[in-house]
BAFI-3210 file (N, C-alpha, C; in Angstrom, 3 decimals, decimal comma, padded with zeros to 6 digits):
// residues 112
n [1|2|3|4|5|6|7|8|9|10|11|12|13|14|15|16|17|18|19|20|21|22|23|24|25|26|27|28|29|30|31|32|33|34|35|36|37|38|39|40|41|42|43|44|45|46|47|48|49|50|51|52|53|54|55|56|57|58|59|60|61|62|63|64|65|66|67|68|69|70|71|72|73|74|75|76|77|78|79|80|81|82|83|84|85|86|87|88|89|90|91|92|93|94|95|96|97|98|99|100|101|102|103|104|105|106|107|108|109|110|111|112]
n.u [-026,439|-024,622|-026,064|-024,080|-022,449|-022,176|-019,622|-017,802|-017,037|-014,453|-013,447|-011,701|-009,442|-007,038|-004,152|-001,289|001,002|002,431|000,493|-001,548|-000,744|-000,324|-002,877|-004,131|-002,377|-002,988|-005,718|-005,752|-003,800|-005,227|-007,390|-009,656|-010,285|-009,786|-007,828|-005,995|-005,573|-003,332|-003,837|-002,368|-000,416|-003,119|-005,772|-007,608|-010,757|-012,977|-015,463|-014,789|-014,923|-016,820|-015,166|-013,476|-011,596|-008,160|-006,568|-003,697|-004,266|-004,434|-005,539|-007,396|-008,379|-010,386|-011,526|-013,582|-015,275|-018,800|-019,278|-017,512|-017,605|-018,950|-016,235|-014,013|-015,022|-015,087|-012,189|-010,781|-012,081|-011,567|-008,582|-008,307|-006,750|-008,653|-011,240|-013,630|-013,634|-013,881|-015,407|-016,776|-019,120|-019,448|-021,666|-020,667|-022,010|-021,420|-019,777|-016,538|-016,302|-013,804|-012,187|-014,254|-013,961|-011,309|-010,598|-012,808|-011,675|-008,988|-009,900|-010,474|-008,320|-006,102|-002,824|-001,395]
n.v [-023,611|-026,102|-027,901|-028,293|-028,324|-025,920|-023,411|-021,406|-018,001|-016,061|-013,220|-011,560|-008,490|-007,387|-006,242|-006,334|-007,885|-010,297|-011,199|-011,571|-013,738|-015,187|-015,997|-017,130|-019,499|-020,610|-021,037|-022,745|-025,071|-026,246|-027,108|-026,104|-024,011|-024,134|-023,085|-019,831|-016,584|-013,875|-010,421|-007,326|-004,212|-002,885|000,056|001,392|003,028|004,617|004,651|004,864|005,000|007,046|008,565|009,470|007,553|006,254|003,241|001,282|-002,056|-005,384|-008,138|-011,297|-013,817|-016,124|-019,162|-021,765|-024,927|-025,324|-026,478|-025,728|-023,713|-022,114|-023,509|-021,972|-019,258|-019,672|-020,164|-017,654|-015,486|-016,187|-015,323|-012,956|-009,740|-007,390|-005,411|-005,840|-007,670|-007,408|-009,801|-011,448|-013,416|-014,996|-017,113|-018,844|-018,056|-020,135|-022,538|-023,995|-027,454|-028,667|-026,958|-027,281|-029,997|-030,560|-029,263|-030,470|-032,867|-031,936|-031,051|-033,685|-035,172|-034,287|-034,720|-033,807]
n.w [-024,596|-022,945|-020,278|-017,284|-014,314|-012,324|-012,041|-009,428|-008,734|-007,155|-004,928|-003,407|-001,532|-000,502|001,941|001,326|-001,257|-000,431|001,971|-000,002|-001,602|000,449|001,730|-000,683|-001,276|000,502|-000,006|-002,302|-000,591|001,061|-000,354|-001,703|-003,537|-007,278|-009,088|-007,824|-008,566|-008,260|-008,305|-009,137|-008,101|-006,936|-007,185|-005,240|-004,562|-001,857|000,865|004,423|007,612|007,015|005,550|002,638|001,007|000,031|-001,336|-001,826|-003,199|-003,537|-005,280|-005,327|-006,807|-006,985|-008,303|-007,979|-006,999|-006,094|-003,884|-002,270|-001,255|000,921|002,910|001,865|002,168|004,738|005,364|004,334|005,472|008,158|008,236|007,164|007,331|007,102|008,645|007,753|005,644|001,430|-000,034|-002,239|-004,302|-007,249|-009,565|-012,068|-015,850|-017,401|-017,976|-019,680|-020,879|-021,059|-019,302|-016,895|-016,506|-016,293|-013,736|-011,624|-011,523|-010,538|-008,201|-006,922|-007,379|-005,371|-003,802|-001,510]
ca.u [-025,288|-025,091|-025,952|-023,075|-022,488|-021,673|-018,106|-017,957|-015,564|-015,028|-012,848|-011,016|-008,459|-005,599|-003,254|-000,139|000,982|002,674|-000,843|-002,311|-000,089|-000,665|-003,975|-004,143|-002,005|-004,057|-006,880|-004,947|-003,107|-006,887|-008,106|-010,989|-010,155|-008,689|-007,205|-006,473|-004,916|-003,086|-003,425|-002,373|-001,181|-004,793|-005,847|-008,973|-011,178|-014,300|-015,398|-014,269|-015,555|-017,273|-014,741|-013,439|-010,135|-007,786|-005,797|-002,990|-004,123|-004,350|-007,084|-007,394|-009,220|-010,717|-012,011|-013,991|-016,479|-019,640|-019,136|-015,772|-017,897|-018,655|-015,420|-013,217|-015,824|-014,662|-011,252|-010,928|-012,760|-010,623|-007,324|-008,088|-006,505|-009,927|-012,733|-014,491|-013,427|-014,355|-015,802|-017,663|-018,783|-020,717|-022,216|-020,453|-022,918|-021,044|-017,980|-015,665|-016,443|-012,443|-012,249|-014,877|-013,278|-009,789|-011,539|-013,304|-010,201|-008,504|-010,228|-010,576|-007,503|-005,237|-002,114|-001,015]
ca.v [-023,998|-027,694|-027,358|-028,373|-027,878|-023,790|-022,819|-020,457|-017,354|-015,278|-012,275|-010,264|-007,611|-007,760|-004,936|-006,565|-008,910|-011,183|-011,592|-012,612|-014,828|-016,793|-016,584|-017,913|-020,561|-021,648|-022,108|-024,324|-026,495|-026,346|-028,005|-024,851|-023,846|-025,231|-021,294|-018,685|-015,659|-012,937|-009,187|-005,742|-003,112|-001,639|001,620|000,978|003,988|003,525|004,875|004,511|005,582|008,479|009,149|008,773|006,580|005,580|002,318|000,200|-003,124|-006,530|-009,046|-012,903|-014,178|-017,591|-020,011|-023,109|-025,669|-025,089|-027,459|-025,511|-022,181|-021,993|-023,728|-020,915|-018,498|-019,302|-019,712|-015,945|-014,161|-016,312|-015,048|-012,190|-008,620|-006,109|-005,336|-005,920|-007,565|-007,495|-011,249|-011,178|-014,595|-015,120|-018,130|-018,611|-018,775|-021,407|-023,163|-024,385|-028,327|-029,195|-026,675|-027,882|-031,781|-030,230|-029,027|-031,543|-033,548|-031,353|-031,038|-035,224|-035,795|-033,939|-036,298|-033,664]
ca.w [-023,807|-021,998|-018,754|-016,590|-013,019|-012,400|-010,934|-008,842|-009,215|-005,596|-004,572|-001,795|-001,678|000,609|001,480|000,449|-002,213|000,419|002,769|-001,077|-002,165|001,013|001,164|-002,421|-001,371|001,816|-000,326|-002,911|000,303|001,691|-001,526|-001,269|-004,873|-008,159|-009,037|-006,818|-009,160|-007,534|-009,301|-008,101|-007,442|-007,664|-006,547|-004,339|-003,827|-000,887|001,899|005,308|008,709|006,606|005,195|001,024|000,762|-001,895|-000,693|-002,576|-003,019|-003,553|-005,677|-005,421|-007,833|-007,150|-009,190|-007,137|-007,274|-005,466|-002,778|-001,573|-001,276|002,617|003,462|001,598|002,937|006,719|005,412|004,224|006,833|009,367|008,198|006,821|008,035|007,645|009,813|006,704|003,872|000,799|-000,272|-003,574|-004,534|-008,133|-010,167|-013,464|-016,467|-018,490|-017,973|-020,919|-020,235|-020,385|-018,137|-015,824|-016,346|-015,393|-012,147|-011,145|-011,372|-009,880|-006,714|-006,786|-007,078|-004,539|-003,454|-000,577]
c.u [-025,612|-025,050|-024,878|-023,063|-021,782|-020,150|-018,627|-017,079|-015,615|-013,751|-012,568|-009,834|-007,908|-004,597|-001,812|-000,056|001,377|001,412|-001,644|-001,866|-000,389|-001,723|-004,767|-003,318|-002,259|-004,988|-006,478|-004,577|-004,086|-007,860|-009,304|-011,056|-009,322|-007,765|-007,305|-005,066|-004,824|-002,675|-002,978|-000,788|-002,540|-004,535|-007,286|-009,410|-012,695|-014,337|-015,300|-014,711|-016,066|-016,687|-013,966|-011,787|-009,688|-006,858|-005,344|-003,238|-004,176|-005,149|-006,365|-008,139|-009,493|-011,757|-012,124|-015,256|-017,303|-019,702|-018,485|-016,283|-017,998|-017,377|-014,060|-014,212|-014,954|-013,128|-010,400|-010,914|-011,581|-009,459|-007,269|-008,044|-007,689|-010,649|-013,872|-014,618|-013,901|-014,668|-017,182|-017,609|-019,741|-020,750|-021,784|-021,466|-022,474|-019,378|-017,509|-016,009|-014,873|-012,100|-012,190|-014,651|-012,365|-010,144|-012,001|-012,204|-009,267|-008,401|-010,089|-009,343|-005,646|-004,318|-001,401|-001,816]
c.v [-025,271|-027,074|-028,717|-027,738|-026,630|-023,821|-021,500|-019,429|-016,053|-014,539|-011,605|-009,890|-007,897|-006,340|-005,022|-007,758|-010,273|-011,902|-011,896|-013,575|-015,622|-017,043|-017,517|-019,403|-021,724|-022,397|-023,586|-025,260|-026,933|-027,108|-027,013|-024,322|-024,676|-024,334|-020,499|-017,606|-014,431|-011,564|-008,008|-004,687|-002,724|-000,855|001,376|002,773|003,443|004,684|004,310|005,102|006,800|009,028|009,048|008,420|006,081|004,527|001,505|-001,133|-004,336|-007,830|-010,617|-012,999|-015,582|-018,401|-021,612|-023,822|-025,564|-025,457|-027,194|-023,823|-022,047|-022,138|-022,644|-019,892|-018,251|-019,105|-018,405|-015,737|-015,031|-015,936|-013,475|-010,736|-007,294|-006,656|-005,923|-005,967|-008,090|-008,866|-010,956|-012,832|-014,476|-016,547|-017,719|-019,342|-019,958|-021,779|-023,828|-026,193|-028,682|-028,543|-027,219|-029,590|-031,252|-029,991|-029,578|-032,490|-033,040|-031,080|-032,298|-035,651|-035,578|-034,790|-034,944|-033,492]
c.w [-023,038|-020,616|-017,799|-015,156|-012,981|-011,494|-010,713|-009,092|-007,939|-005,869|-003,599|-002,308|-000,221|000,739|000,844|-000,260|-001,343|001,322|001,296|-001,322|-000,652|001,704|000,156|-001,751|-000,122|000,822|-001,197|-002,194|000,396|000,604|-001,518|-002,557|-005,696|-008,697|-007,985|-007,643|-008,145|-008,332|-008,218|-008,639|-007,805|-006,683|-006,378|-003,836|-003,393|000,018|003,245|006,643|008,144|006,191|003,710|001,695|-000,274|-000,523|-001,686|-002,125|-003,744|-004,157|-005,414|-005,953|-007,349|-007,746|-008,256|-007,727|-005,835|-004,041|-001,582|-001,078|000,215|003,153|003,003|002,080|004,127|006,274|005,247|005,454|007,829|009,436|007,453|007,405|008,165|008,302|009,254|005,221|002,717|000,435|-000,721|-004,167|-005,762|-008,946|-011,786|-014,071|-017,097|-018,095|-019,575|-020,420|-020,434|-019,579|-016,750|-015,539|-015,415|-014,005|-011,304|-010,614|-010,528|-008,109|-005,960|-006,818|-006,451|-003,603|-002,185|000,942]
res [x|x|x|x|x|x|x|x|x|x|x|x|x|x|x|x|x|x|x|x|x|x|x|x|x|x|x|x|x|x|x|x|x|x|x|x|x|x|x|x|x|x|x|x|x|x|x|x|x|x|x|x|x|x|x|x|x|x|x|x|x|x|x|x|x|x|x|x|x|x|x|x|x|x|x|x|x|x|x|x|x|x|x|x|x|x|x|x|x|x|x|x|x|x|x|x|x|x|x|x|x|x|x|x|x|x|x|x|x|x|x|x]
***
């Protein structure tokens, strides 16, 4: 595989589709990602003060370049409604390189 600079691909749940969708669309104004996919209903089971929980919710999917990882970091956690939420960040092995062009580009050349 060419080695190419790694995207990143991060995650949080949300309790409703409305608090994702504009999360997702902070990070996009925020230039913090070049995707931010919004899935759900899911059915979240966890524990909770000791205790098991099922909870309807909410995924964001984001898709960033390395650079944008701290600054969507704070942006999350600063807006986001848990005590403790979920924020799962991992190192993709390979990017598609038109992909990773589109991306690049993407981030470079934001006109708002």
């Amino acid at each position: 595989m060419p080695a190419a600079t790694a995207m990143l691909i991060a995650t949080t749940t949300l309790p409703t589709r409305r608090e994702a969708d504009a999360l997702a669309a902070t990070a996009i104004a925020q230039n913090l990602a070049v995707c931010a996919q919004v899935e759900g209903p899911l059915q979240s089971h966890y524990v909770w003060e000791g205790r098991p929980t099922v909870s309807e919710e909410w995924r964001v999917t984001y898709k960033l370049l390395p650079e944008t990882a701290g600054p969507l970091s704070a942006c999350v956690h600063a807006a986001h409604p848990y005590t403790a939420p979920q924020w799962l960040v991992v190192k993709v092995e390979h990017t598609g390189e038109k992909y990773l062009s589109w991306a690049r580009q993407a981030r470079s050349s934001v006109n708002f």
